[in-house]
N, C-alpha and C positions, 0 to 999 in steps of 0.2 A: 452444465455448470457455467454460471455467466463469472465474468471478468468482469471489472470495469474500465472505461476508455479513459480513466483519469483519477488520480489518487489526491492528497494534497502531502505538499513534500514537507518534512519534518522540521528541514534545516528553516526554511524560510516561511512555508504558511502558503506557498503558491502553486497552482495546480500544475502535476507533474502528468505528460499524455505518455501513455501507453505505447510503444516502442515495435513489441513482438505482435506478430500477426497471429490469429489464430490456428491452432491448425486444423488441418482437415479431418479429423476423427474427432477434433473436439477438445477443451480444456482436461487434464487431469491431473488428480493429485500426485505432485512432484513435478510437475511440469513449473517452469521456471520464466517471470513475463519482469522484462526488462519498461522501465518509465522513464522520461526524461523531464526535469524542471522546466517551467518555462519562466523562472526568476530569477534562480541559482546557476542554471542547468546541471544539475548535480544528476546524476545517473544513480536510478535504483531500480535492484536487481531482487526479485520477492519469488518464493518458491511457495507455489498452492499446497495450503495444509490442511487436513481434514477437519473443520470445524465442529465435527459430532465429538471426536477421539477426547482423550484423559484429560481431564476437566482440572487438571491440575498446573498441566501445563499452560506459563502466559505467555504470549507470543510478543516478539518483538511490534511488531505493528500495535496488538492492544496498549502496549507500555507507552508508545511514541503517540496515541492516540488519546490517552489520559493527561500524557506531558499537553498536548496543543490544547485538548478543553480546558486544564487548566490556567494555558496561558491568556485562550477566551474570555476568562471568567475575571481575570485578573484586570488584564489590557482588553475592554469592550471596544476600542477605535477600531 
């Protein structure tokens, strides 16, 4: 399972790096990877969830993820 080295943060729109190291056996689900801002420095803390599971459930990240596209959509600068 990959990670990624950088997320973009919610509050301000600026790429947030990656904090926790990998670990030696490898990422797993419930395993927990910490980011830091580099605009805010606001600190987030995101636990791997199994993207196959109950199709019902929306995850925080999709929610904050719609919120920025449509701030994109709105504010193109």
């Amino acid at each position: 399972m990959e990670i990624p080295e950088t997320i973009i943060c919610v509050d301000c729109g600026q790429e947030a790096r990656r904090l926790t190291l990998p670990p030696e056996e490898g990422w797993e689900i419930g395993d927990s990877v910490a980011y830091r801002c580099t605009g805010c420095n606001d600190r987030w803390d995101l636990v791997i969830a199994d993207d196959t599971g109950d199709e019902s459930f929306t995850s925080y990240a999709s929610e904050y993820r719609a919120i920025l596209e449509e701030r994109r959509v709105e504010d193109p600068t």
